[in-house]
C-alpha positions in Angstrom: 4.8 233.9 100.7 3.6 233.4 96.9 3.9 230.5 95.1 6.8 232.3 93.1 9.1 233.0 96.0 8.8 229.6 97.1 9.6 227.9 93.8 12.9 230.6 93.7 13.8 230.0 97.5 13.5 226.1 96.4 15.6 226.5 93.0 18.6 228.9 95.2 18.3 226.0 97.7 18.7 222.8 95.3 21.8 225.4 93.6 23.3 226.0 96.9 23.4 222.1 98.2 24.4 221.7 94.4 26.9 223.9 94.2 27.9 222.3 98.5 28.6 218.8 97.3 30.2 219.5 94.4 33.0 221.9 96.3 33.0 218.8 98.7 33.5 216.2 96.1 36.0 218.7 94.5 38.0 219.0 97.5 37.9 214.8 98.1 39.1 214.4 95.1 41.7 216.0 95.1 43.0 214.7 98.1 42.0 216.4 100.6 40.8 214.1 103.8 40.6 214.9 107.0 43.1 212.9 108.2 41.0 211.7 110.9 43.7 210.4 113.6 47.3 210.6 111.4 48.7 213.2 114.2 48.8 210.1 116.4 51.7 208.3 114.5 53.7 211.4 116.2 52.0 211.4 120.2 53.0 209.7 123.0 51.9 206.1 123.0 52.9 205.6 126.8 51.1 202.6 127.5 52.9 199.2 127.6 51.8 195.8 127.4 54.7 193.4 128.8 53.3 190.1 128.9 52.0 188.7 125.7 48.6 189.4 125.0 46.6 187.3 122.9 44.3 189.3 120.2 40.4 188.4 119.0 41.1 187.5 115.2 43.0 184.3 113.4 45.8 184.3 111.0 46.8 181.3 108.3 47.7 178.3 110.8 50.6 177.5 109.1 52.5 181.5 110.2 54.5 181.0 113.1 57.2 183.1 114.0 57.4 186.8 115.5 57.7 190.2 114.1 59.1 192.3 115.5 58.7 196.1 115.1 61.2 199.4 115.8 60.1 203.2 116.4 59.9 206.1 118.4 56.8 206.0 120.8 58.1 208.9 123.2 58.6 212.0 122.1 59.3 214.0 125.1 60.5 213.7 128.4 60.3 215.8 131.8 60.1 219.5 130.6 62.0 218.8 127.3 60.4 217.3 123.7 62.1 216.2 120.7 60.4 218.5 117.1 62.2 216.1 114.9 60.1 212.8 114.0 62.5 210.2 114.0 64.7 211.0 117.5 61.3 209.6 119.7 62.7 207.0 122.3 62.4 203.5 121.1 59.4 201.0 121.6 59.7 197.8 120.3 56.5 195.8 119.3 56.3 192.2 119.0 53.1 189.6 117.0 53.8 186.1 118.0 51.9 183.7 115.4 51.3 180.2 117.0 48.9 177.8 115.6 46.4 180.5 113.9 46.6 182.7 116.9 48.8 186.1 117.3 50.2 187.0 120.7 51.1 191.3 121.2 53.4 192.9 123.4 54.6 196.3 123.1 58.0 198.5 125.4 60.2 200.7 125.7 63.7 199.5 125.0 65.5 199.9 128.2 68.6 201.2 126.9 71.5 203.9 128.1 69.5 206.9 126.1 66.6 205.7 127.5 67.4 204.5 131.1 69.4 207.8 131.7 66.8 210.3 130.7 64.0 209.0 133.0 66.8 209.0 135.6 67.5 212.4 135.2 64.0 213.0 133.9 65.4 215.1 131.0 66.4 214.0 127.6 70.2 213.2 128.1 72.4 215.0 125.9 73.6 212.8 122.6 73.7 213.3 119.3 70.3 213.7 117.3 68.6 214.3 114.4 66.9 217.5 115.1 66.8 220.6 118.1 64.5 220.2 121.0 62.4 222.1 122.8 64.2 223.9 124.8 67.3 223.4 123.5 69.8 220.7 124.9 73.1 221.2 125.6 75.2 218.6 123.6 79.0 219.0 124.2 81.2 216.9 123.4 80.9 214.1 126.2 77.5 213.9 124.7 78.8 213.7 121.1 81.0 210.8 122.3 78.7 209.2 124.6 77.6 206.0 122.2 74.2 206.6 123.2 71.4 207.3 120.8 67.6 206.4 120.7 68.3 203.4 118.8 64.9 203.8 116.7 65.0 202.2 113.5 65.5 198.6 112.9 65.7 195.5 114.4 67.9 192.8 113.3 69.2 189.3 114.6 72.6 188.0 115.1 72.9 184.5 115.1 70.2 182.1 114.1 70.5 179.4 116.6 71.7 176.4 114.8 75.2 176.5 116.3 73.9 176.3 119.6 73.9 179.8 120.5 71.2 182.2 121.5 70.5 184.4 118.6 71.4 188.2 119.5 68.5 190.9 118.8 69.4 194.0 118.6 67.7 197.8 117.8 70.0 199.4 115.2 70.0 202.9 113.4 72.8 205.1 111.7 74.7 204.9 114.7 77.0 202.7 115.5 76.6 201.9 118.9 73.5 199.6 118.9 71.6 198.2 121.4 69.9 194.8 122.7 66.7 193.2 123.9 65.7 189.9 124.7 62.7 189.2 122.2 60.8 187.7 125.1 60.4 190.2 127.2 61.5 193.2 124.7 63.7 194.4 128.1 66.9 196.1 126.8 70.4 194.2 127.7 73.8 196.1 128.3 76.2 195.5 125.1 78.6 197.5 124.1 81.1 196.6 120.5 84.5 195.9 122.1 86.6 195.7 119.0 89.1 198.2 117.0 86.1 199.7 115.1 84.6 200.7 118.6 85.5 204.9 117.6 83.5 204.5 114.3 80.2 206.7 114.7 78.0 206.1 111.4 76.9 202.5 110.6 73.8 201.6 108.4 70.5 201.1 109.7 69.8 198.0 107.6 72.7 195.5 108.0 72.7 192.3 105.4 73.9 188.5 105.7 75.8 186.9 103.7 73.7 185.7 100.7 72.6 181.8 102.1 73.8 182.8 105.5 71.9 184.7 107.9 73.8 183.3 111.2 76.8 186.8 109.9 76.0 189.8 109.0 77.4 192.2 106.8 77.6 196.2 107.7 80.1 199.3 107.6 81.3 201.3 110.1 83.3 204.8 109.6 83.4 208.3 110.8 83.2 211.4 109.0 86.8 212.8 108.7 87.9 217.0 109.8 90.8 216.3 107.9 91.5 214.5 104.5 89.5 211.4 103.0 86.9 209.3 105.3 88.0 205.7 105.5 84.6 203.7 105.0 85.2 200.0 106.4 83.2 196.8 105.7 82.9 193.9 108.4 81.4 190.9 108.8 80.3 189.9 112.8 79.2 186.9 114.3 78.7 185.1 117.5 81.1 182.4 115.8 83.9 185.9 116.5 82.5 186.5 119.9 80.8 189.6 118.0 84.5 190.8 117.1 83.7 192.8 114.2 86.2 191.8 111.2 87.0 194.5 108.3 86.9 192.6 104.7 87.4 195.5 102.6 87.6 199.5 102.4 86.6 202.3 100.7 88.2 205.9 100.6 85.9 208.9 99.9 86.5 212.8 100.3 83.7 213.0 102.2 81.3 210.4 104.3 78.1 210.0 102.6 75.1 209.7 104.2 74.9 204.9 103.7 71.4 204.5 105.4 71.3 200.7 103.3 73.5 198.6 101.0 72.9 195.8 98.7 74.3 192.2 98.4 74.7 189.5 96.3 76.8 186.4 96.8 80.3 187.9 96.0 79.6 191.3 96.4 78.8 194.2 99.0 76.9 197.3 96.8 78.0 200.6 98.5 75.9 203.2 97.0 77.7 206.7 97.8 75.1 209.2 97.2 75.7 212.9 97.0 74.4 213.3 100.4 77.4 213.7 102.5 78.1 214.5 106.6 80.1 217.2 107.8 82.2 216.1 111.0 82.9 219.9 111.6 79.7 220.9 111.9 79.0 217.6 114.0 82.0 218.8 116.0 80.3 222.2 116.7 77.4 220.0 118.4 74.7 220.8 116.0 72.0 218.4 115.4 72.6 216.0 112.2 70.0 218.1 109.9 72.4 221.1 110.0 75.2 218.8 109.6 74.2 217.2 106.3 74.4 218.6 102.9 73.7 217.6 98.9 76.5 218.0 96.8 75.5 219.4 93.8 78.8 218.5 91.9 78.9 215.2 92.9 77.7 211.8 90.7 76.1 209.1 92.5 79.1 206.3 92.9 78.5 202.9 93.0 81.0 201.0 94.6 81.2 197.0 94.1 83.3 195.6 97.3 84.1 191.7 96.9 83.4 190.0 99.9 86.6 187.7 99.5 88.7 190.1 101.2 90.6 190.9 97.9 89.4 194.3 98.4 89.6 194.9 94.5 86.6 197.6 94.6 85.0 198.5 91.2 83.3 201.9 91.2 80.8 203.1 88.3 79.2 206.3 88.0 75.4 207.7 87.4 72.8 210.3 88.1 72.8 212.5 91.2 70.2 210.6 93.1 69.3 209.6 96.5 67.7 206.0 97.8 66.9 205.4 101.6 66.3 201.8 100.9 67.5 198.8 98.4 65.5 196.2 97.9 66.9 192.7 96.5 70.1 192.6 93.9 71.6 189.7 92.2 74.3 188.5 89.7 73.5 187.3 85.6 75.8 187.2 82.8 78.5 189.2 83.9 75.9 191.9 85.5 75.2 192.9 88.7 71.5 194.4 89.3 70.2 195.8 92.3 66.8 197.9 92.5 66.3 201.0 95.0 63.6 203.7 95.4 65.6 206.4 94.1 64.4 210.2 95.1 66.5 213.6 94.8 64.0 215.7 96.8 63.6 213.4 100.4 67.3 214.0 101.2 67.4 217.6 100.4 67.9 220.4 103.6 64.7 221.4 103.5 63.0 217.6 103.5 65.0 217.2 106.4 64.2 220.5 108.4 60.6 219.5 107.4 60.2 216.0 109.5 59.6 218.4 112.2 56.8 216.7 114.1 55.1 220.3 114.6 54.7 220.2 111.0 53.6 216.6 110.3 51.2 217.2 113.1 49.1 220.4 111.4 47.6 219.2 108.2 47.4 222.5 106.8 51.7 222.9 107.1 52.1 219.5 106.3 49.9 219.6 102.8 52.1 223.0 102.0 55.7 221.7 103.1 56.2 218.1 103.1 54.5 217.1 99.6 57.1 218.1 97.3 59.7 216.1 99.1 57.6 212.8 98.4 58.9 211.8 95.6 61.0 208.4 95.4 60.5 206.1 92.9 61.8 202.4 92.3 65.2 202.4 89.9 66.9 199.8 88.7 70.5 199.5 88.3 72.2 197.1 86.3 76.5 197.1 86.5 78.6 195.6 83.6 81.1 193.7 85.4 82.7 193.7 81.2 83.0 197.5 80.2 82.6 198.9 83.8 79.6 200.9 82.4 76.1 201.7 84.4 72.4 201.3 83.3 69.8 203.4 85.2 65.6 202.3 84.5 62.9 203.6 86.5 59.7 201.6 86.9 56.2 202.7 86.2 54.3 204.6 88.8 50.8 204.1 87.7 48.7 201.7 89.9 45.6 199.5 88.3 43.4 202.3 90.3 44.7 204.5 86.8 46.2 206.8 89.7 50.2 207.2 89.5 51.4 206.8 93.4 55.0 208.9 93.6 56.3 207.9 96.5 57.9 204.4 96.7 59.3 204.4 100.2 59.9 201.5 102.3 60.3 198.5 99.7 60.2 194.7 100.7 60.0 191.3 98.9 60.2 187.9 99.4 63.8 186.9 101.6 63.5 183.8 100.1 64.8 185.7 97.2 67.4 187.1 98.6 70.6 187.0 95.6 68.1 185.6 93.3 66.0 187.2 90.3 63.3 188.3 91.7 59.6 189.6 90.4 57.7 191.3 93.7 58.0 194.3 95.5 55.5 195.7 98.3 55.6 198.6 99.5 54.1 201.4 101.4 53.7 205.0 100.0 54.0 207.1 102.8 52.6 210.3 101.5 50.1 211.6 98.5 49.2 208.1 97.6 47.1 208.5 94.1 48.6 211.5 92.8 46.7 213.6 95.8 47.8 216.5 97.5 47.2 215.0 101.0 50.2 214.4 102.6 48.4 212.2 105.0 46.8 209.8 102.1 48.8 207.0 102.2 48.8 203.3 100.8 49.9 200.0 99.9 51.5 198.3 96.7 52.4 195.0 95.0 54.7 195.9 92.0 55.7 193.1 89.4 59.6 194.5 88.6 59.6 191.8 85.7 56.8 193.0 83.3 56.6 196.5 85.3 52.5 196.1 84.9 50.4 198.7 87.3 50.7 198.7 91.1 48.1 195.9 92.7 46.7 198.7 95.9 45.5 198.4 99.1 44.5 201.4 100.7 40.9 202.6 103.3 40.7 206.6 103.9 41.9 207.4 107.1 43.8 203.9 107.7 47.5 204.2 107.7 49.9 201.6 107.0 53.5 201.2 107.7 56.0 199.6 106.1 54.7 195.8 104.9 56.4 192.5 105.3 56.0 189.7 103.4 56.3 186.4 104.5 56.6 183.2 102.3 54.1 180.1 102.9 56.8 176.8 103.8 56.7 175.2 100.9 55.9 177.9 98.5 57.3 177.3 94.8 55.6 180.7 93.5 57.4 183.7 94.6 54.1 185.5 96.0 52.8 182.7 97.4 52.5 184.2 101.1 51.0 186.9 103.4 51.9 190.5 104.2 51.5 191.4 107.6 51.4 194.9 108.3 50.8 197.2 111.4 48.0 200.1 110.6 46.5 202.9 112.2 42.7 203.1 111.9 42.5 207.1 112.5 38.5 206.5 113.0 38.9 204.6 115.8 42.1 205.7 117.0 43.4 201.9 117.3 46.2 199.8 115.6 45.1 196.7 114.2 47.5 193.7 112.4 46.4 193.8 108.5 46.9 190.4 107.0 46.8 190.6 102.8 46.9 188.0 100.4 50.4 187.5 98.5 49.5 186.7 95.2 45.5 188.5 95.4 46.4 191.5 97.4 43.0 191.1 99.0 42.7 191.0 102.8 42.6 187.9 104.8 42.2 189.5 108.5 42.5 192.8 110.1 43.3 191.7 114.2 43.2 194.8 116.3 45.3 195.9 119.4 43.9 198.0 122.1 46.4 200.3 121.7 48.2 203.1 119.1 51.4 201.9 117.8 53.1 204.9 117.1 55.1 205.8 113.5 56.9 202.6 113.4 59.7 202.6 111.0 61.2 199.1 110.3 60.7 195.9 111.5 61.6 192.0 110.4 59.9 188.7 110.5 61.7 185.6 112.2 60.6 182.5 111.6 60.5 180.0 114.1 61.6 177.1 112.4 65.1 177.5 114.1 65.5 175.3 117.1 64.3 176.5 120.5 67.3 177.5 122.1 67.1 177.7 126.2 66.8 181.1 127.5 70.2 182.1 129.5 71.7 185.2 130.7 73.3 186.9 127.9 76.3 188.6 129.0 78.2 191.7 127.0 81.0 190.2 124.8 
């Protein structure tokens, strides 16, 4: 070949590769990874690890405590699977810190959804989110049944300075909760024996009282056929034999959907978004994501319930909105301010039809369907007790990256805080993190609410976090002086590890890997152990 030819085939060859890695660096930035491992947050994760298991890696010597962690891990069962992502059967994970070193253990929770479907080896009929594959047969004994997977959160009744083994328990939008000894993560028989026991919908993320975590604070109503829905607020304890005592009530025309609340130290914050349930549809046995609706000529309504049993409720009015999840609130000057990440888009039909885990499992119908429902964003409100009048502020989206991260889901801050003004927020984005168009591209945030400077960000392509927890140094006079401890997937190596990140620097301290996937966990909670070691005993249902 002449000389010519080769210096043309050379130049078409430096154009091509030119022309190669500049559609591939095209393509990466604009979001669009390969996801490497994200489909297994929604797989099986059927292996369990009952007895603690100590990991190869350190934490700060001064954490000790557990968290514990909530989620669906199963997703199927015999011949039948769930499509939607959050009905999976519940497995509970569990870090015990001690002395530097971190313990793991990971289960099913043993309860009735759980322990009848292996016994039949089918899922057993009850009430859930989405269809399944084929489709179950609900009827009403299974609408009634009190059984549900019992997914979501954890949370602990009691704290053990009266003596008394604290309770744990695995909670969701159901009522009927169920639980585990935080030991052995085994499920335990309970059951609410009080007049509220016919009350279906509850929130997923009860309170305490403000100064007092051995009572909680939570609602429990069901969505009326006929005339307004009674929504009623209780306070439980194991100081009432977990008796369940109504403080206050509120009457809407419809039941809205009341995944979380805020508090302060007189009052309960009942945000009644125009989300609503249906109890006909719900009484035609079709799954929730039929049976829930947006309200397009409905305000959001605020309503303030004081927790002194007065039951003189203040309600105030704003934009048609949607929050999943407050974060901290607090009383000043005759104002009460509470801070949410407010979306419109996550709780419409189609964001719910779209957690179909056939979607989020295909990259390609994920990127096309889910991206435009990402959009939450922290709000502030602030409620003048004086004129009865409502301010609404978002925050800042862009991150010290220069990217602007739109989705704000799953909040935390410091408990220590809890009531108080407050600065820090951390938080997961879930989806498009950086303004991409990869759905799978997620990340982690410290947001200062008081000078609403740019997101601090921690984020690795391909590693995805879940929701963070933060957890104050004893002794700590600065607000982020601390750790968050997080649980995230490394898709490369198909492995969940424990990230540890600085508080105040954001930068990471350890990264402790388990030798198994933790599937899409959805909440979980920190417990210190500082109370006093209570002897383990048989817990029997009240």
């Amino acid at each position: 070949r002449s000389p010519v030819c080769l210096s043309i085939s050379t130049i078409m060859l430096k154009v091509s590769t030119t022309v190669f890695l500049f559609a591939v660096v095209c393509t990466r930035a604009q979001g669009e990874g390969n996801d490497a491992g994200f489909e297994l947050l929604y797989n099986d994760s059927l292996e369990e690890i009952v007895e603690p298991l100590k990991l190869n890696g350190t934490v700060p010597s001064w954490l000790s405590g557990q968290f514990l962690r909530n989620g669906p891990g199963r997703f199927d069962m015999g011949k039948r699977n769930f499509t939607f992502a959050w009905d999976g059967f519940a497995k509970i994970s569990s870090y015990k810190f001690k002395n530097g070193e971190v313990y793991f253990q990971t289960r099913y929770l043993g309860n009735k959804f759980y322990n009848k479907s292996v016994e039949i080896n089918d899922i057993a009929p009850t009430l859930l989110f989405g269809v399944t594959e084929p489709p179950l047969k609900v009827g009403l004994p299974g609408l009634m049944s009190h059984m549900n997977a019992n997914n979501v959160n954890v949370h602990r009744f009691g704290n053990g300075t009266d003596g008394k083994k604290p309770l744990f328990g695995a909670v969701t939008d159901i009522a009927a909760m169920s639980i585990f000894d935080e030991n052995t993560l085994s499920g335990i028989p309970f059951s609410w024996k009080d007049k509220l026991i016919t009350k279906i919908m509850s929130a997923a993320h009860p309170q305490y009282l403000i100064g007092d975590d051995s009572v909680t604070v939570n609602y429990a109503a069901t969505p009326s056929l006929f005339g307004n829905t009674t929504i009623e607020l209780y306070k439980v304890s194991q100081a009432t034999g977990m008796k369940r005592e109504v403080f206050g009530t509120i009457s809407i025309d419809s039941l809205p959907l009341i995944h979380s609340f805020g508090i302060t130290e007189n009052y309960v914050i009942m945000t009644l978004w125009p989300v609503r349930w249906h109890m006909g549809c719900l009484m035609e046995f079709k799954p929730i994501q039929d049976c829930m609706s947006w309200d397009d000529k409905a305000r959001s309504t605020i309503a303030l319930v004081p927790l002194d049993g007065s039951n003189k409720v203040r309600y105030f009015f704003g934009e048609p909105t949607m929050a999943w999840h407050h974060l901290n609130a607090y009383e000043e000057s005759e104002k009460v301010v509470f801070d949410v990440n407010a979306c419109r888009n996550c709780a419409s039909p189609t964001a719910m039809k779209n957690m179909d885990i056939r979607i989020l499992r295909n990259k390609t119908a994920r990127d096309s369907k889910l991206s435009d429902t990402a959009d939450p964003t922290l709000r502030q409100y602030t409620l003048n007790l004086k004129d009865n009048t409502l301010v609404e502020k978002d925050y800042s989206r862009k991150a010290s990256d220069g990217k602007w991260y739109n989705t704000s889901l799953l909040p935390r801050f410091n408990n220590n805080f809890r009531g108080k003004k407050y600065c820090y927020a951390y938080l997961e984005t879930s989806a498009n993190a950086g303004s991409t168009t990869d759905y799978a591209s997620m990340a982690l945030l410290k947001k200062n609410l008081c000078n609403d400077a740019p997101y601090a960000v921690w984020r690795k392509e391909n590693h995805y976090p879940s929701e963070p927890q933060f957890i104050p140094r004893p002794g700590a006079t600065a607000e982020d002086d601390g750790v968050i401890v997080d649980a995230v997937l490394d898709g490369n190596r198909r492995q969940t590890y424990l990230l540890v990140l600085d508080g105040k620097t954001f930068k990471e301290i350890a990264s402790i890997y388990t030798p198994t996937v933790q599937p899409t966990g959805l909440h979980g909670q920190f417990y210190p152990s500082t109370p006093p070691q209570i002897a383990l005993h048989t817990i029997k249902s009240p």
